[in-house]
Short mmCIF file of the C-alpha atoms (twelve columns), coordinates in Angstrom:
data_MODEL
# 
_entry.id   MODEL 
# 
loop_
_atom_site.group_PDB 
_atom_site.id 
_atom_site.type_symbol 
_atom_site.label_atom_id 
_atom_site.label_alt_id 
_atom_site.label_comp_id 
_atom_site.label_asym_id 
_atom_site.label_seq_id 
_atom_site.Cartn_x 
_atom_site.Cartn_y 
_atom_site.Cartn_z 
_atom_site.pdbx_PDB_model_num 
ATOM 1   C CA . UNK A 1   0.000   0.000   0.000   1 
ATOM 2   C CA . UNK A 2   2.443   2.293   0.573   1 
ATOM 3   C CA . UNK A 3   4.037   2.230   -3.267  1 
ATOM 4   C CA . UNK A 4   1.758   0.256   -4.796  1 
ATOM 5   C CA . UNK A 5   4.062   -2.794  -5.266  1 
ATOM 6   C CA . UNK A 6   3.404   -6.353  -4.529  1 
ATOM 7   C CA . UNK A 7   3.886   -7.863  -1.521  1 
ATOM 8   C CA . UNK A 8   7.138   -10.229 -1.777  1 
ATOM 9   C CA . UNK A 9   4.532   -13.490 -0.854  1 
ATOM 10  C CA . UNK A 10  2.029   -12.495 -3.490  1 
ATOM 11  C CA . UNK A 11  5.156   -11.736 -6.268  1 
ATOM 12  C CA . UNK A 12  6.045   -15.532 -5.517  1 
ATOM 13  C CA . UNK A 13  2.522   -17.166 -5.726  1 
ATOM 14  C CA . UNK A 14  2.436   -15.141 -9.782  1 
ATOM 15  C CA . UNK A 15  5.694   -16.878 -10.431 1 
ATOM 16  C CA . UNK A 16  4.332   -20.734 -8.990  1 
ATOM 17  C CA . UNK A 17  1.134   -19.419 -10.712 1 
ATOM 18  C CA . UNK A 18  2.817   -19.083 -14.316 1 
ATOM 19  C CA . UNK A 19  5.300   -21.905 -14.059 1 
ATOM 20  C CA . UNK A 20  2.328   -24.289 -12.482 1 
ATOM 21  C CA . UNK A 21  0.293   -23.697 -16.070 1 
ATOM 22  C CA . UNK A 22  3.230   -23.964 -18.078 1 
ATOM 23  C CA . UNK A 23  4.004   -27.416 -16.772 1 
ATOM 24  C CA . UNK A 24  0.141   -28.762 -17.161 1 
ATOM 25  C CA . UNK A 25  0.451   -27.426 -20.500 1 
ATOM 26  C CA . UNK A 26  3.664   -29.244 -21.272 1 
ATOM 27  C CA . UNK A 27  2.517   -32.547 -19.487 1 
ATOM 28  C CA . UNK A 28  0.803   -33.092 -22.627 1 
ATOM 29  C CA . UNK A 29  4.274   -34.019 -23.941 1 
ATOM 30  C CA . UNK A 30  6.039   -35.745 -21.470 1 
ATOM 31  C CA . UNK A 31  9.432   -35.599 -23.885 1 
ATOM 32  C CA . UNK A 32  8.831   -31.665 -22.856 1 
ATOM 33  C CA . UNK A 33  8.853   -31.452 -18.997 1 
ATOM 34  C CA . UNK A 34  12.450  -32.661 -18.864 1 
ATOM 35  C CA . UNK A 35  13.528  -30.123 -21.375 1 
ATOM 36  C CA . UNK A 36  11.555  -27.914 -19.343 1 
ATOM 37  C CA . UNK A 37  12.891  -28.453 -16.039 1 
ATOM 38  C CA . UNK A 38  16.044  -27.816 -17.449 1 
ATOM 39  C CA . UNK A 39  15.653  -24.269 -18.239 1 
ATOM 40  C CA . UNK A 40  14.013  -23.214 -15.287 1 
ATOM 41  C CA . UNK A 41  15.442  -20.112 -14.220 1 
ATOM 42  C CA . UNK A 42  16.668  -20.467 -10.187 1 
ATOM 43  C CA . UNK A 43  14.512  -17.100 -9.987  1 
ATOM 44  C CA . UNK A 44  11.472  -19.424 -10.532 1 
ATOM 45  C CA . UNK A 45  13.029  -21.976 -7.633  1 
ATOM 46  C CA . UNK A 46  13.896  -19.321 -5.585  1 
ATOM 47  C CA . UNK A 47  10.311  -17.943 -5.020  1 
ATOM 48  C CA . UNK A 48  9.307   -21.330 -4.592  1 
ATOM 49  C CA . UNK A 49  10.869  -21.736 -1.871  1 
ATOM 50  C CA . UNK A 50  10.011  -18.219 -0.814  1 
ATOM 51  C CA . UNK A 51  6.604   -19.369 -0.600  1 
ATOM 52  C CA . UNK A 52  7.011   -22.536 1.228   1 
ATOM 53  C CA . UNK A 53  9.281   -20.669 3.708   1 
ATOM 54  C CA . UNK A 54  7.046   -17.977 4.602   1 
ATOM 55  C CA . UNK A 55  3.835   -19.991 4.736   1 
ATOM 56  C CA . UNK A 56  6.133   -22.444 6.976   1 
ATOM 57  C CA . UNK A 57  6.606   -19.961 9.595   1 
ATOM 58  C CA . UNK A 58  3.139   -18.616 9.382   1 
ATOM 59  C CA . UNK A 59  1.997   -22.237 10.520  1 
ATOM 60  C CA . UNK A 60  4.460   -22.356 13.017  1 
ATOM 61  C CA . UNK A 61  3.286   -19.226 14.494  1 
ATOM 62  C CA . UNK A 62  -0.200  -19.732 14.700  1 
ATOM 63  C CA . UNK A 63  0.258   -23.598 16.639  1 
ATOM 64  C CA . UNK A 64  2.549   -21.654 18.803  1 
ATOM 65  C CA . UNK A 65  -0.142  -19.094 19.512  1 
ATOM 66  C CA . UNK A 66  -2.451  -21.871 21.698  1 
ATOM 67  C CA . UNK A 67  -5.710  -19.474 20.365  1 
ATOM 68  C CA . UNK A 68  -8.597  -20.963 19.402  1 
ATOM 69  C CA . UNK A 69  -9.978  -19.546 16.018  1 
ATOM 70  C CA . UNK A 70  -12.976 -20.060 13.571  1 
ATOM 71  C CA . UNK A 71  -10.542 -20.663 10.687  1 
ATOM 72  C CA . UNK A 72  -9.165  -24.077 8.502   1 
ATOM 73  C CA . UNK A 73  -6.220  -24.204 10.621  1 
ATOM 74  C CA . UNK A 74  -8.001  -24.554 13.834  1 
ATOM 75  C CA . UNK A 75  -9.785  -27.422 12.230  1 
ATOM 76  C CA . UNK A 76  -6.990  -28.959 11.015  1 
ATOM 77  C CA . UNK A 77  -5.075  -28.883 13.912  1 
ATOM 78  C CA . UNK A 78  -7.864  -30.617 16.139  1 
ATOM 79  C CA . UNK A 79  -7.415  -33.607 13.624  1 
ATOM 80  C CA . UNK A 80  -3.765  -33.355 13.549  1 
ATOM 81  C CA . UNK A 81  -3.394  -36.727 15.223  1 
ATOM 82  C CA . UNK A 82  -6.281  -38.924 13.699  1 
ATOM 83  C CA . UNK A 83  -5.184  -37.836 10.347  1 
ATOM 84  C CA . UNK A 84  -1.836  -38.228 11.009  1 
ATOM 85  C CA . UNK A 85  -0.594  -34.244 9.716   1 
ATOM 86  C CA . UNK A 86  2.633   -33.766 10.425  1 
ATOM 87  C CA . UNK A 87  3.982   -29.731 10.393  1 
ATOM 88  C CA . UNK A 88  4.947   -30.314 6.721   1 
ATOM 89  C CA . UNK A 89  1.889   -31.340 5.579   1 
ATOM 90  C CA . UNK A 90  0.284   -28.782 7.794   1 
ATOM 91  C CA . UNK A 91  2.637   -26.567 5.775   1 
ATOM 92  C CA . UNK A 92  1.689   -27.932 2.085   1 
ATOM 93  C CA . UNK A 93  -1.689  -27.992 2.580   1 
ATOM 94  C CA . UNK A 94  -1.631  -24.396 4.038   1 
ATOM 95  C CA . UNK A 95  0.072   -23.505 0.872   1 
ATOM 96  C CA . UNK A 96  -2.145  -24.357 -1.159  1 
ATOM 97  C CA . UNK A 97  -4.913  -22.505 1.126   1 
ATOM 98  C CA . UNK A 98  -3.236  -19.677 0.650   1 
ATOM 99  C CA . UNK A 99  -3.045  -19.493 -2.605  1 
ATOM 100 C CA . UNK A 100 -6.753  -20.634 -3.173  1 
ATOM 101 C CA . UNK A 101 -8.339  -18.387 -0.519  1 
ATOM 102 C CA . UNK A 102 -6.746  -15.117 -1.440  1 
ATOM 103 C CA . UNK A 103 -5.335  -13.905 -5.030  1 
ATOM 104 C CA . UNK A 104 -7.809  -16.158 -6.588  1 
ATOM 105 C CA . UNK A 105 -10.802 -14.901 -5.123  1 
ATOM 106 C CA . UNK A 106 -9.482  -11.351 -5.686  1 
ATOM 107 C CA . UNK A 107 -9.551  -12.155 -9.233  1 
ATOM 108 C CA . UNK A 108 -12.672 -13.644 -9.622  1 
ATOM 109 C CA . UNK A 109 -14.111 -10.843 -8.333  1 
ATOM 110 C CA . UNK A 110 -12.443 -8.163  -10.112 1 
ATOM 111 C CA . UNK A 111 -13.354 -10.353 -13.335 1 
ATOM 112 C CA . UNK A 112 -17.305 -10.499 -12.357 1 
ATOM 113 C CA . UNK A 113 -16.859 -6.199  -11.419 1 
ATOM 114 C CA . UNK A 114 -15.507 -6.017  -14.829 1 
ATOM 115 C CA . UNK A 115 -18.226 -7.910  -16.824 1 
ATOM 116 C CA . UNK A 116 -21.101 -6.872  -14.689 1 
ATOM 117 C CA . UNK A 117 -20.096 -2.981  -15.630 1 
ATOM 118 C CA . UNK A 118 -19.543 -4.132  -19.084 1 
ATOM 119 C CA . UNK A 119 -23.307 -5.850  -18.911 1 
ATOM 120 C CA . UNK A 120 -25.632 -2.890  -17.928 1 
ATOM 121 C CA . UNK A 121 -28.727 -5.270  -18.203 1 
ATOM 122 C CA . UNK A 122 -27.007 -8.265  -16.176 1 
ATOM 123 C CA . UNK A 123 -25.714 -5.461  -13.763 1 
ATOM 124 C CA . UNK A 124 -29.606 -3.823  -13.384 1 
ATOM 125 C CA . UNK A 125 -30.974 -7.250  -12.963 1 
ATOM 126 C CA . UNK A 126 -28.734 -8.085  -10.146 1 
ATOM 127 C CA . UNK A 127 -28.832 -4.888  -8.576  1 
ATOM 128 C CA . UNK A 128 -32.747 -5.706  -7.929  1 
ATOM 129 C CA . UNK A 129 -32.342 -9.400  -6.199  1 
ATOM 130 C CA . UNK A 130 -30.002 -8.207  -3.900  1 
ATOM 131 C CA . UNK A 131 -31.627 -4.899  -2.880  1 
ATOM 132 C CA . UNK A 132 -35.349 -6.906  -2.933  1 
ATOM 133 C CA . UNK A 133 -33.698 -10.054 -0.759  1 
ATOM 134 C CA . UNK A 134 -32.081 -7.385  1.685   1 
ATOM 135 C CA . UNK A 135 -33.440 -4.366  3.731   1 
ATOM 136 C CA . UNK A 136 -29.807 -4.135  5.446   1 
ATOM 137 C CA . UNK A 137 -26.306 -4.708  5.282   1 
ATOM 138 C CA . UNK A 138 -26.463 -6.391  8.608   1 
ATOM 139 C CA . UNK A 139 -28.478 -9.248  7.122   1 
ATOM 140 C CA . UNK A 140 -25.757 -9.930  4.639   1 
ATOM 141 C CA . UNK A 141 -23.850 -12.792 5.207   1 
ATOM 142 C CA . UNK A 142 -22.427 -15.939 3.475   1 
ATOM 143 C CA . UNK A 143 -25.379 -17.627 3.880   1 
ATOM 144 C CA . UNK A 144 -27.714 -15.188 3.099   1 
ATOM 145 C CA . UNK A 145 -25.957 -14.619 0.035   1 
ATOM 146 C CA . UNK A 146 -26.011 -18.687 -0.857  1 
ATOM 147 C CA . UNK A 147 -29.892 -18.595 -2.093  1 
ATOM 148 C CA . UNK A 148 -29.466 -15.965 -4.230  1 
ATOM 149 C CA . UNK A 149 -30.174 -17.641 -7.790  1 
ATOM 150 C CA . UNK A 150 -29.101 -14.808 -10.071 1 
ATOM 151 C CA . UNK A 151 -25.748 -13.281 -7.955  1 
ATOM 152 C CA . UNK A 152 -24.564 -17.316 -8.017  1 
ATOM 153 C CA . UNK A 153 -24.945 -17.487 -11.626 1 
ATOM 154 C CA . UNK A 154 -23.278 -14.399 -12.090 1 
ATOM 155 C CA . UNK A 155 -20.622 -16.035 -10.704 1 
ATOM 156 C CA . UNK A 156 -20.270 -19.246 -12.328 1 
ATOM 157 C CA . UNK A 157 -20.225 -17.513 -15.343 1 
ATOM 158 C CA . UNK A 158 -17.249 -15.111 -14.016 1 
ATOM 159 C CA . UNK A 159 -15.774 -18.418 -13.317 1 
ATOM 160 C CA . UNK A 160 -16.072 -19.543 -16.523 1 
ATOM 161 C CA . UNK A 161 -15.160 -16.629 -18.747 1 
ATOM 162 C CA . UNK A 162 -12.788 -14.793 -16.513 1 
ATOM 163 C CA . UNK A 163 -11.229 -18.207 -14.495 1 
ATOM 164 C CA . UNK A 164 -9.093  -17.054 -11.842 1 
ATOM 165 C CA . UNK A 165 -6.885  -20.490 -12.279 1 
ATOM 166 C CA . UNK A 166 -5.783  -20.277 -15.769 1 
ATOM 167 C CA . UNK A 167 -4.094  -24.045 -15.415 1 
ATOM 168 C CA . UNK A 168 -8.138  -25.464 -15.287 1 
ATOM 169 C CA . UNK A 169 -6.873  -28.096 -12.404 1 
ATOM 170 C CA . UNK A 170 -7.329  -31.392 -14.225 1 
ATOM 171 C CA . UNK A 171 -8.170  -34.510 -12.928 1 
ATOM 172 C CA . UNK A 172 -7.805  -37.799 -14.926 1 
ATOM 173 C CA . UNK A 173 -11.134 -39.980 -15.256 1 
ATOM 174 C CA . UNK A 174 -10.789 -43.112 -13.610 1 
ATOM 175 C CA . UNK A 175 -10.716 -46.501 -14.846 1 
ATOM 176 C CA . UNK A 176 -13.802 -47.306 -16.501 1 
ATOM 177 C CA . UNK A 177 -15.141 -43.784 -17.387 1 
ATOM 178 C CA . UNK A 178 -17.549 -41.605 -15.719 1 
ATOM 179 C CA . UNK A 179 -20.678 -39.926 -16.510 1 
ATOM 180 C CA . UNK A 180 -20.290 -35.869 -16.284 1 
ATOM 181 C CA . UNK A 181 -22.889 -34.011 -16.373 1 
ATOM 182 C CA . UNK A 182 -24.980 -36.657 -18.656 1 
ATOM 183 C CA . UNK A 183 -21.956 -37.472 -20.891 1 
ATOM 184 C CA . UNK A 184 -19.777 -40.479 -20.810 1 
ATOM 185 C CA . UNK A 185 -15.918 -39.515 -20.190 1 
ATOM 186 C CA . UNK A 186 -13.464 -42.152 -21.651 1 
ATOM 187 C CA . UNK A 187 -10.894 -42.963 -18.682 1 
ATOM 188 C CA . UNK A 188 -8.063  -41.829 -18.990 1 
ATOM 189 C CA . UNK A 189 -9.069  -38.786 -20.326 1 
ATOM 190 C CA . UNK A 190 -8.007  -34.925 -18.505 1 
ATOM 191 C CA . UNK A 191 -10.835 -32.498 -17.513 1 
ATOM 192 C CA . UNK A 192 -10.329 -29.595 -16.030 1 
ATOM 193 C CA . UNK A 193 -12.385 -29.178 -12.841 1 
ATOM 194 C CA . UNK A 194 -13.217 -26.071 -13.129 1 
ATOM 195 C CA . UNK A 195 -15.400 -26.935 -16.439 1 
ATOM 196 C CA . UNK A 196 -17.148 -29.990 -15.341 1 
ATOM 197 C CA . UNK A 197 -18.323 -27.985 -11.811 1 
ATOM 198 C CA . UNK A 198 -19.407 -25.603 -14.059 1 
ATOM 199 C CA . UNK A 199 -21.540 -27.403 -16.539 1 
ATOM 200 C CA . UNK A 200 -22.992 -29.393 -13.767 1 
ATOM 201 C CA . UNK A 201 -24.061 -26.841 -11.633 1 
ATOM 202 C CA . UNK A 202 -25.865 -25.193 -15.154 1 
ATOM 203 C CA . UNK A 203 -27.818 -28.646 -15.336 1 
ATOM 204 C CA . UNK A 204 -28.547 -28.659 -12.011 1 
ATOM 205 C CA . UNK A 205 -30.417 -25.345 -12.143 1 
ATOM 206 C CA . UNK A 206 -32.021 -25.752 -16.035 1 
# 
């Protein structure tokens, strides 16, 4: 805030961010990723690193603190034993946290600002279930929000024109197939996430 540069952390997460789709890109052709890992700059390793240092220490810090908060580390930590999490996969799971729960949504919603002021009928249209479903800001909340039929698919079609995780997240169908969303996947096959949450959650509410 102070001159309008990026936090360190958040400079490291665009690097992983960049490299990460690069690499699903290039897993396509597996003769690639050793080429590729080869001409990694140690710039990209470096932040890498950066990241799982810093998010590390933020663990570390918050076991050490003995509070009790309302947050996914406080619920991890009360299954630490049964699930068997030691502090490093405390740590790479609150990586991946971090990533997911901050520049992401900041994206997503600068995405959905964008094409809602872009959309002055969408935007209108909007503007009337919220201000109809609420008579004030203290009756806002996330669950309040959740049953709002026209703000979620505002937002599931943010996600799918404006996706805050360029890489798409694939998973590989498992053995056998699957059905998706009424269609038969091969197994075997890649599908991004992202896509197939999407298109079901458009059948569920057609």
């Amino acid at each position: 805030m102070d001159n309008s540069d990026y936090h360190p952390w958040v400079k490291a997460i665009f690097v992983l961010a960049r490299t990460g789709t690069i690499f699903q890109s290039a897993a396509q052709y597996p003769w690639l990723i050793k080429l590729l890992l080869a001409l990694i700059p140690a710039s990209a390793w470096k932040e890498r690193e950066r990241h799982h240092d810093l998010t590390k220490a933020k663990v570390i810090r918050r076991m050490e603190s003995g509070k009790e908060r309302p947050d996914i580390i406080e619920g991890l930590l009360r299954k630490r034993e049964e699930l068997g999490l030691t502090v490093d996969k405390l740590q790479a799971t609150s990586a991946i946290i971090i990533i997911g729960g901050s520049e992401t949504t900041a994206t997503l919603l600068s995405g959905v600002t964008y094409l809602l002021l872009t959309n002055p009928p969408t935007l209108t249209r909007l503007n009337a279930e919220i201000r109809s479903a609420f008579k004030s800001e203290d009756e806002i909340d996330f669950s309040s929000v959740s049953v709002l039929p026209y703000l979620l698919a505002c937002l599931d079609e943010a996600f799918r024109v404006y996706p805050p995780v360029p890489s798409g997240l694939p998973r590989v169908v498992p053995k056998g197939g699957a059905t998706i969303c009424g269609n038969f996947v091969p197994e075997n096959v890649s599908l991004p996430i992202s896509l197939a949450w999407i298109l079901e959650t458009k059948t569920d509410r057609s």
